[in-house]
C-alpha positions as CSV (number, residue, x, y, z in Angstrom):
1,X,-7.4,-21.8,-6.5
2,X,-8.9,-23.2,-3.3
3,X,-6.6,-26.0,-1.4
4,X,-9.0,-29.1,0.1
5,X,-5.4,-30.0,2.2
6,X,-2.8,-28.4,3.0
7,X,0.5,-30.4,2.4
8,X,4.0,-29.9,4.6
9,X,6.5,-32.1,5.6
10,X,7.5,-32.8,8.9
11,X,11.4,-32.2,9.7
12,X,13.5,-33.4,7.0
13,X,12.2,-37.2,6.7
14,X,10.9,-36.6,2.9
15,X,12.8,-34.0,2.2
16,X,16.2,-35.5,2.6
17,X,14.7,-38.2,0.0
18,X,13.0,-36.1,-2.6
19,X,16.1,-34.3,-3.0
20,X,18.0,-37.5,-3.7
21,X,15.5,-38.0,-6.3
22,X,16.4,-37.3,-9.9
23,X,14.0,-34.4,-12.0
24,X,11.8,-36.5,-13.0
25,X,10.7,-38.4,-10.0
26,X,10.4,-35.0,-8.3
27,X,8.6,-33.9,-11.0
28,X,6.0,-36.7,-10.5
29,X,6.2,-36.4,-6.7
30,X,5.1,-32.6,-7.2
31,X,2.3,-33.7,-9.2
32,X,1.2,-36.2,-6.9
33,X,1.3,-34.1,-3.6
34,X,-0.5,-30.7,-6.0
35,X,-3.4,-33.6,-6.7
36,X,-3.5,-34.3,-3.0
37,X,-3.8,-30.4,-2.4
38,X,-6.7,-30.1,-4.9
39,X,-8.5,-32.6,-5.0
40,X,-11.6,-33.4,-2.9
41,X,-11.9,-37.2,-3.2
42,X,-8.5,-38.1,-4.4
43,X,-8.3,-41.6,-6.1
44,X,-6.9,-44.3,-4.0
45,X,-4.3,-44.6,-6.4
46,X,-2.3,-41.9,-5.5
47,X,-3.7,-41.9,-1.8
48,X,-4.4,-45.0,0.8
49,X,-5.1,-45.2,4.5
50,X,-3.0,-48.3,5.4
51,X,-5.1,-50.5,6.7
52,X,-4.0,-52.0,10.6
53,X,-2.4,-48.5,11.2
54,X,-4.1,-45.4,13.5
55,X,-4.3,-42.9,10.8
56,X,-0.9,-43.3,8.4
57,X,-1.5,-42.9,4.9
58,X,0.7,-43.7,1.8
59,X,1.2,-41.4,-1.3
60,X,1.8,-43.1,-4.3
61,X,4.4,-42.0,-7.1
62,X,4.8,-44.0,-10.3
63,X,7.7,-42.7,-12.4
64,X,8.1,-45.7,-15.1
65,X,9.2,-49.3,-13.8
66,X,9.5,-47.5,-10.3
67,X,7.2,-47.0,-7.2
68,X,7.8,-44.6,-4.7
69,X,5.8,-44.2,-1.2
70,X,5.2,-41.3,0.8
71,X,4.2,-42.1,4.3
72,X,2.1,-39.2,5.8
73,X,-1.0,-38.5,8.0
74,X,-3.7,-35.9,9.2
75,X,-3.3,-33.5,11.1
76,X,-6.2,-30.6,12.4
77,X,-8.5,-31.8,9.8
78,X,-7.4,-31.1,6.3
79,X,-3.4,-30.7,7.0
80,X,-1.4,-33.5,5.9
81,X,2.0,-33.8,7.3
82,X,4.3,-36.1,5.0
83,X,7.1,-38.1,6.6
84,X,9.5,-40.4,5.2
85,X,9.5,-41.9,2.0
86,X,11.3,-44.6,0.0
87,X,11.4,-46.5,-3.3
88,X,9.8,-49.6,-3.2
89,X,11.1,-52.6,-4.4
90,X,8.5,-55.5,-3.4
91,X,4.8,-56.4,-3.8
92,X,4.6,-55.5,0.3
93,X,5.3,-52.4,2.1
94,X,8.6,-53.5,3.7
95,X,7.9,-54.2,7.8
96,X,10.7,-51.5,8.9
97,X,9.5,-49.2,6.6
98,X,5.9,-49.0,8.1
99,X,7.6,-48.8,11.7
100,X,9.6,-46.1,10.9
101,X,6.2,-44.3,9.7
102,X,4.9,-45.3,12.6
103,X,7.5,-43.5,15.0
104,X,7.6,-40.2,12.8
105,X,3.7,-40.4,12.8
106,X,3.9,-40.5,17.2
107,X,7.1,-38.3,17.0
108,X,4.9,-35.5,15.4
109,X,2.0,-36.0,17.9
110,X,4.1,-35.8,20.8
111,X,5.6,-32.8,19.7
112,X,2.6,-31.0,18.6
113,X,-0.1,-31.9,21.2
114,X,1.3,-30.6,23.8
């Protein structure tokens, strides 16, 4: 199978959530991020650039009544590094929540671009 992206997280921001998550929902998330890994043009469903921001993106999981989000951006091309997530519980991505992906997002670049 050949990967269009390559798909890791970056310190334990996601992973601390997905493993809060019940079977299910990590079921879907796995899904979600393997369609990411495959796909060449994946649907903007499942994957959005957030518009206002410098290169953050938003995975989308929908497990029943509930919507999760998976901040995460590009990095060298076709590497996308997730960072935190959370369960979203209003029509708008919550203003901390999109900060927070923000600092994770610069945290990375600092660290790496050196």
């Amino acid at each position: 199978m050949i990967f269009e992206r390559q798909v890791i997280a970056y310190k334990n921001y996601f992973l601390d959530f997905y493993e809060e998550q019940t079977d299910n929902v990590q079921a879907k998330i796995e899904w979600t991020l393997n369609l990411i890994r495959i796909t060449r043009q994946v649907p903007e469903k499942y994957f959005k650039h957030l518009e206002g921001t410098k290169g953050l993106y938003e995975i989308r999981v929908e497990v029943g009544n509930n919507i999760y989000r998976i901040f995460s951006f590009f990095d060298k091309g076709n590497l996308v590094v997730l960072g935190h997530a959370f369960q979203k519980k209003t029509q708008k991505t919550p203003k901390q929540e999109l900060e927070k992906a923000i600092k994770i997002m610069e945290e990375y670049q600092d660290e790496y671009k050196k």
